[in-house]
N, C-alpha and C positions, 0 to 999 in steps of 0.2 A: 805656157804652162805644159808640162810634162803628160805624158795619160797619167801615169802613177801616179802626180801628186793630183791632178783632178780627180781622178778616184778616192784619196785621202780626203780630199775639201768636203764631197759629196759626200761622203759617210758621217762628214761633221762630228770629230775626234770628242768636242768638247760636250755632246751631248750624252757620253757612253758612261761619264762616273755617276749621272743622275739616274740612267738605265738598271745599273748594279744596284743601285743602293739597297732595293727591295730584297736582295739576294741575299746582302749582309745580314739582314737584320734578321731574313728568316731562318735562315744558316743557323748565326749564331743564338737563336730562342731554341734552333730543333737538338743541336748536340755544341761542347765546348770545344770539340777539336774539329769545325768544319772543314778549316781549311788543308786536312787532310785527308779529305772526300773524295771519291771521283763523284759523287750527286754534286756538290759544291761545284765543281770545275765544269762540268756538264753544265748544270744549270744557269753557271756564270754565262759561259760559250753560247748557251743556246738564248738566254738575253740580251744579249749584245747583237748576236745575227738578226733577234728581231728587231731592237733598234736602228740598226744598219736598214736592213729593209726597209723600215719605213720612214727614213731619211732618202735614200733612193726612189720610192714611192713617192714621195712627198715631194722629191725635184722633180721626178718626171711629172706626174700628176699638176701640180701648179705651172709648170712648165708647157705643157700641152695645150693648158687653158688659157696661158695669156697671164697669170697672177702674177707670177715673175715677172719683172717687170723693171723699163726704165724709171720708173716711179717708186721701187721697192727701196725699204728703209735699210734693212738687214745686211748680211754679207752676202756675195752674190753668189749665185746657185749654178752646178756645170751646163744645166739645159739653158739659160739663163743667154751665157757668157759665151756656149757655144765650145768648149774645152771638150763636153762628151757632147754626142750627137741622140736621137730619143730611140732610135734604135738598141744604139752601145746600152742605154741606160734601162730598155724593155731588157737586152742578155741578161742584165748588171743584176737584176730584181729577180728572176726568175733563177737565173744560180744562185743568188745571197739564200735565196725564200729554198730551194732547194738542200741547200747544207743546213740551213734552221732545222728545216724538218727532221734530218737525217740526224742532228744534235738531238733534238726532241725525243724522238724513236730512241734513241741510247740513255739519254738520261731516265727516262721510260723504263726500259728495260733492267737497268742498272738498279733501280730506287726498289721497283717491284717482281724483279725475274720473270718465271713463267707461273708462278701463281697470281691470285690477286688480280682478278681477271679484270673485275669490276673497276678497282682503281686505273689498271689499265686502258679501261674504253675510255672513261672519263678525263682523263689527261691527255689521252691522244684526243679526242675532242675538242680538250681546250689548246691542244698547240696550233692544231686546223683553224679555231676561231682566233686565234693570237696572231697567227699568220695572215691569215683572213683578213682582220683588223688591222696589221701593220698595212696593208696593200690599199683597202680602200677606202683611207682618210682621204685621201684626193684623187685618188683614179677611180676614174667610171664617173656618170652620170649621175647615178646618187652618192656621191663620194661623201660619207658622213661629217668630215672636218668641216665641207661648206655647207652646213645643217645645225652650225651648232654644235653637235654629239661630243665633237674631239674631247671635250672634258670629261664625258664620263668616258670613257676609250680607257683616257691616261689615268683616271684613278681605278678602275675597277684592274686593269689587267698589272700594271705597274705601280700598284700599291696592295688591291687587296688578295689580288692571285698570286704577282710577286710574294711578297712574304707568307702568306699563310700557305700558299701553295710549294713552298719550298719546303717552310715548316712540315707538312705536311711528309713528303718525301722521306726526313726524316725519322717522323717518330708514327707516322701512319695516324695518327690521332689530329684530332683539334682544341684547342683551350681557347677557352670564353678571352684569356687577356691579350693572347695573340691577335687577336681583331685590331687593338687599340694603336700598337706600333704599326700594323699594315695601315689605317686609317693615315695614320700622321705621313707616312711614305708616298699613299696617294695624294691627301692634299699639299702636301709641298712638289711634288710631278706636276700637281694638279696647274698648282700656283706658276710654276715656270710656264708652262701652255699657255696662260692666263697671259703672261708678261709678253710672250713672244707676239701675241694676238691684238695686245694692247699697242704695241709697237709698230705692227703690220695695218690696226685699222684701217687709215686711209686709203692705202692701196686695196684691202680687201673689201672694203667697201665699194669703190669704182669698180674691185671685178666681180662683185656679185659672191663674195667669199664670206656667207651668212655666218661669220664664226658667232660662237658667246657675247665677244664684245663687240663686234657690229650688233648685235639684239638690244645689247642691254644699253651702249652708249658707254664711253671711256670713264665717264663718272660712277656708275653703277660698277663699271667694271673695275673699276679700284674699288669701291667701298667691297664687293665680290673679294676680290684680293686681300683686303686686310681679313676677312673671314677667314679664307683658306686658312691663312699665316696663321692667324692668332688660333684657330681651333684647332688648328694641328700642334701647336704650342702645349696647348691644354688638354686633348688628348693624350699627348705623350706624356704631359706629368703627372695623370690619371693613372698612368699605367706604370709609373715610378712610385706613386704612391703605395696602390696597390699590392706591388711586387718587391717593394723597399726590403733588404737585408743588410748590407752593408752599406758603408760611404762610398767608395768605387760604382755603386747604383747610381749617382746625381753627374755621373762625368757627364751622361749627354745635353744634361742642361746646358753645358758651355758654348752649343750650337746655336740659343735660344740668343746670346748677344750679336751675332750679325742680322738675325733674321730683325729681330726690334729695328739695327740701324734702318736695315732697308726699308722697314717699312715705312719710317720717318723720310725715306729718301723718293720714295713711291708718291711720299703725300705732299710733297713739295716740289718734285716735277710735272712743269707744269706742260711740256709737249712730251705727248708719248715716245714719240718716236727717237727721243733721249733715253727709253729704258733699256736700250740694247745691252749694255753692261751688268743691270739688274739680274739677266738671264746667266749670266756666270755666274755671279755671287750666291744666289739661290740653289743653283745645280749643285755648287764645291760645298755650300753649305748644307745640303742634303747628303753629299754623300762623307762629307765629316762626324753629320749628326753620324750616318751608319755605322761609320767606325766606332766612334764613341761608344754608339750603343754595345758594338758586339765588344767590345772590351771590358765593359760593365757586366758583360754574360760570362765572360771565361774567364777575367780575374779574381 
């Protein structure tokens, strides 16, 4: 393998349409022509480097410890395989985590100029802690991923900061219904963690990788899973009810028929380590739902 395509594998191409999703959605609730933003582009840019990051992070980090592994279910990782080395992949993290920042700092700047001081502190705060959080899901000693935490990690930053905090950027305000599509954005983020986690038990079990579902057992952890699914289901049609104007409103319901199959497909596999596929399905179907939605906002 090439360095360049090892660097493609590591950054894990298929993870980054589930990463955006939260951007869509907040985008398109803050103005109808986002996609002619430089906040939009920024903040797409500057989600993606944190995903990136903590794809990077997450190989070196389980890579360091051993969880990577001849025993691992998943595709196989660069520290893993041996394609990067843990140095190349220490540079790899600290440049990604570097142009985050420097993305952050602009979209920052861009949303609130040199006034607006206050919003200012606050969002460089949370790009520190966004960054912070992509790094140490698995690196370091208390790495929060092996604690269990990762689940809230992936809904609070990439469901309810994602969207409301995009939202935000554009119209400086907050609305009470904006909460309910960030909501559905984290639990569906939330759900893919869920699935990945479900799939790695075994191994993360033997290396002491306390996720969710080593806590709870793969049984709990599916019945956990149809929660996520189904309440984010129902949160989102809360918030369709709610905000109901036209018919072009119900497009994003059409998202709502893969998520049912899976879950039917969730409840009837009966080794985890067959829901590898699960995790694409969920991902494309979160960031379909996003499109849907924002289509529903500017038609």
């Amino acid at each position: 393998m090439s360095i360049l395509k090892a660097w493609v594998s590591a950054a894990r191409l298929r993870t980054l349409p589930l990463s955006i999703s939260g951007i869509i959605v907040g985008s398109a609730l803050g103005t109808p022509i986002f996609w002619q933003t430089s906040i939009f582009w920024l903040a797409l840019l500057t989600t993606l480097g944190l995903q990136i990051l903590s794809n990077f992070a997450n190989d070196y980090g389980d890579g360091i410890k051993g969880t990577d592994n001849q025993d691992r279910v998943g595709p196989p990782r660069a520290l893993q395989i041996g394609s990067i080395s843990s140095t190349q992949m220490l540079r790899g993290i600290v440049i990604t985590a570097c142009l985050t920042f420097v993305l952050a700092i602009s979209l920052i700047y861009v949303s609130f100029g040199k006034e607006n001081y206050i919003y200012t502190i606050i969002f460089f705060l949370l790009g520190i802690m966004a960054i912070a959080a992509s790094i140490l899901y698995t690196v370091g000693k208390s790495a929060y991923g092996y604690r269990g935490l990762g689940d809230v990690f992936v809904f609070v930053f990439f469901g309810l900061v994602s969207v409301v905090g995009c939202y935000f950027l554009f119209t400086k305000t907050i609305e009470d219904l904006v909460v309910l599509p960030a909501i559905t954005i984290g639990l569906l983020s939330t759900a893919v963690l869920n699935l990945n986690n479900m799939r790695d038990h075994s191994n993360d079990k033997k290396s002491n990788k306390n996720t969710l579902v080593v806590k709870l057992g793969i049984q709990n952890a599916k019945m956990y899973h149809f929660c996520l699914v189904i309440l984010a289901i129902c949160i989102l049609s809360i918030f369709i009810f709610f905000s109901y104007e036209k018919p072009l409103d119900l497009i994003p319901l059409i998202a709502f028929i893969p998520l049912f199959i899976h879950i039917n497909k969730v409840r009837n596999t009966k080794h985890a380590e067959l829901l590898d596929p699960e995790l694409k399905k969920v991902a494309l179907t979160t960031f379909l739902l996003a499109i849907l939605f924002s289509l529903s906002q500017i038609l």
